[in-house]
C-alpha positions in Angstrom: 94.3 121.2 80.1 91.8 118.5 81.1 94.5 116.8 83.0 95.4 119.2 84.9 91.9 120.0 85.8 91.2 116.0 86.6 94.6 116.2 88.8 96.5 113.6 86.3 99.8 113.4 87.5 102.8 113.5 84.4 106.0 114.0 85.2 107.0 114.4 81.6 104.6 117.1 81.0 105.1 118.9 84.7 101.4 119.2 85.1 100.3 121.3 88.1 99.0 118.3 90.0 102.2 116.2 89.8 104.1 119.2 91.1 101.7 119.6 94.2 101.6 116.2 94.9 105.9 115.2 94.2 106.9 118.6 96.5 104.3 118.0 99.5 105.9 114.2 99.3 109.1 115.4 99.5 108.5 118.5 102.3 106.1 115.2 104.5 108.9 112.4 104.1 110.9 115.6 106.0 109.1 116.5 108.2 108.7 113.1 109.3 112.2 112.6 109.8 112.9 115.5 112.0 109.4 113.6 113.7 111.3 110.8 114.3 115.0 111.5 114.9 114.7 115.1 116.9 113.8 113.0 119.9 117.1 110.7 119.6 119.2 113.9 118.4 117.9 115.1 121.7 119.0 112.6 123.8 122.5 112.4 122.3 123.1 115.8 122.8 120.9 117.7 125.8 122.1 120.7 125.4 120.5 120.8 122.3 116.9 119.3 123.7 115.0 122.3 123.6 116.2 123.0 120.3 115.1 119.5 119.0 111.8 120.0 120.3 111.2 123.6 118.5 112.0 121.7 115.7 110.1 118.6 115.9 107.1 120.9 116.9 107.9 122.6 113.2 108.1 119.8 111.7 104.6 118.6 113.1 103.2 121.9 112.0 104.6 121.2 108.5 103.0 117.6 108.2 99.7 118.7 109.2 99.9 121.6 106.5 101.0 119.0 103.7 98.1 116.6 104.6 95.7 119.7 104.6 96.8 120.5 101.2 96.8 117.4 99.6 93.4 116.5 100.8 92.4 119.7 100.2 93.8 119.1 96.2 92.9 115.4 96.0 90.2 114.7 97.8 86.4 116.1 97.7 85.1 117.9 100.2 84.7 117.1 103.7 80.4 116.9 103.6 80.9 114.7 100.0 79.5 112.0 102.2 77.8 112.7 105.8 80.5 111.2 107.7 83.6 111.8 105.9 84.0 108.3 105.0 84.8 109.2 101.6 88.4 108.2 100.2 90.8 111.2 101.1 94.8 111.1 101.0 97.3 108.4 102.4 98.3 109.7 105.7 102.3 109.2 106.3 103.2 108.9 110.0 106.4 108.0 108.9 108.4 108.4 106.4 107.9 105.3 103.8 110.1 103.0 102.0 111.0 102.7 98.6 108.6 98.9 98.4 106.1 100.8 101.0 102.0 101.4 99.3 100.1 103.4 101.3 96.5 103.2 100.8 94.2 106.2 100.7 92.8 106.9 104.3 89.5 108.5 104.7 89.0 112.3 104.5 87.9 111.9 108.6 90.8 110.3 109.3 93.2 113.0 107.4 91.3 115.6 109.4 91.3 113.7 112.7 95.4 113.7 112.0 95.8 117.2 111.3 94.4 118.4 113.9 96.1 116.0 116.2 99.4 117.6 114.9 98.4 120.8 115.1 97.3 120.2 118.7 100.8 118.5 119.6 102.7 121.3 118.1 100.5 123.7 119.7 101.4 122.0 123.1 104.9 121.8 122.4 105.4 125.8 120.8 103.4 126.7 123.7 106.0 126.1 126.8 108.6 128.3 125.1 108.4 132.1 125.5 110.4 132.9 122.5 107.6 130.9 120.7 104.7 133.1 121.0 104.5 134.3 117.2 105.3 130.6 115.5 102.5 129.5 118.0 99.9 131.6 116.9 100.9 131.2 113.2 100.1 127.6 114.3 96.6 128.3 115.9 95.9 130.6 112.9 96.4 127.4 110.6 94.4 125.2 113.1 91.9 127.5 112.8 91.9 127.5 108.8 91.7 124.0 109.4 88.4 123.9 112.1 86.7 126.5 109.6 86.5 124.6 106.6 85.4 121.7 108.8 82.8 123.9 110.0 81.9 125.5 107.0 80.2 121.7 106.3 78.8 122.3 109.5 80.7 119.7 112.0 82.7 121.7 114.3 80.9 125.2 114.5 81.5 125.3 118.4 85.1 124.9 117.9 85.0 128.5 116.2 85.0 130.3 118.9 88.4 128.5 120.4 90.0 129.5 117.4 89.2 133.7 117.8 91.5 136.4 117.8 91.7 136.3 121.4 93.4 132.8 121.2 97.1 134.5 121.6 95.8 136.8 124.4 94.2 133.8 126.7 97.1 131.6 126.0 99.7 134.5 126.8 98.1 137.7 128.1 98.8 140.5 126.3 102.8 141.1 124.6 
């Protein structure tokens, strides 16, 4: 049990932590494919662009979810140090090979790429009508994301872009 309490990873024994960290691998190196290819997909086939874009806006939703977990797991908190310069979670841009080693980025810089994504997504969800719903799932989770920053208190202003009334100012009412 202490393992699984100290985040030990052991496949052989299928320990929580090796299960959160193998399946949030596995749903990234994804996402960052669609990331990468959606944009060629779409200009091999136009008639499919807007459809690549929904889905490469997914997909950046997704990798800022799996980073948020996994630094959320396997990292201390965001005020552990008064800058965030404390060692967080390897953030994966791209999707790495089977020689790459990633070394741990710092819990700012996780942060500082999660909400990135979740601003990009955000953009891209939010210039398609039939979109309204998955974009304010998105600025629900970007919200999530802003509180617990500014639960340590460093964004507390950013609160109030993140209200109810986010899906109303960006659209009107539906």
């Amino acid at each position: 049990m202490t393992d699984q309490y100290n985040f030990v990873p052991n496949p052989v024994s299928g320990t929580t932590s090796y299960y959160i960290w193998y399946n949030l691998s596995i749903a990234l190196a994804n996402a960052n494919n669609i990331i990468q290819y959606a944009p060629d997909v779409a200009k091999k086939y136009p008639e499919k662009a807007t459809y690549c874009e929904n889905q490469r806006a997914q997909a950046l939703f997704l990798r800022a979810m799996c980073h948020f977990d996994l630094v959320r797991v396997f990292a201390q908190p965001y005020n552990y140090t008064t800058d965030a310069s404390h060692l967080g979670v390897p953030v994966l841009t791209r999707t790495p090979g089977p020689n790459d080693n990633h070394s741990r980025n710092t819990v700012r810089e996780v942060y500082n790429q999660i909400l990135s994504d979740l601003k990009e997504a955000t953009g891209i969800l939010k210039r398609s009508y039939r979109n309204r719903l998955s974009l304010c799932f998105v600025a629900g989770r970007a919200c999530h994301a802003v509180t617990c920053l500014s639960l340590y208190g460093r964004l507390a202003t950013g609160l109030r872009l993140c209200s109810e009334s986010y899906c109303q100012s960006a659209f009107g009412r539906w």
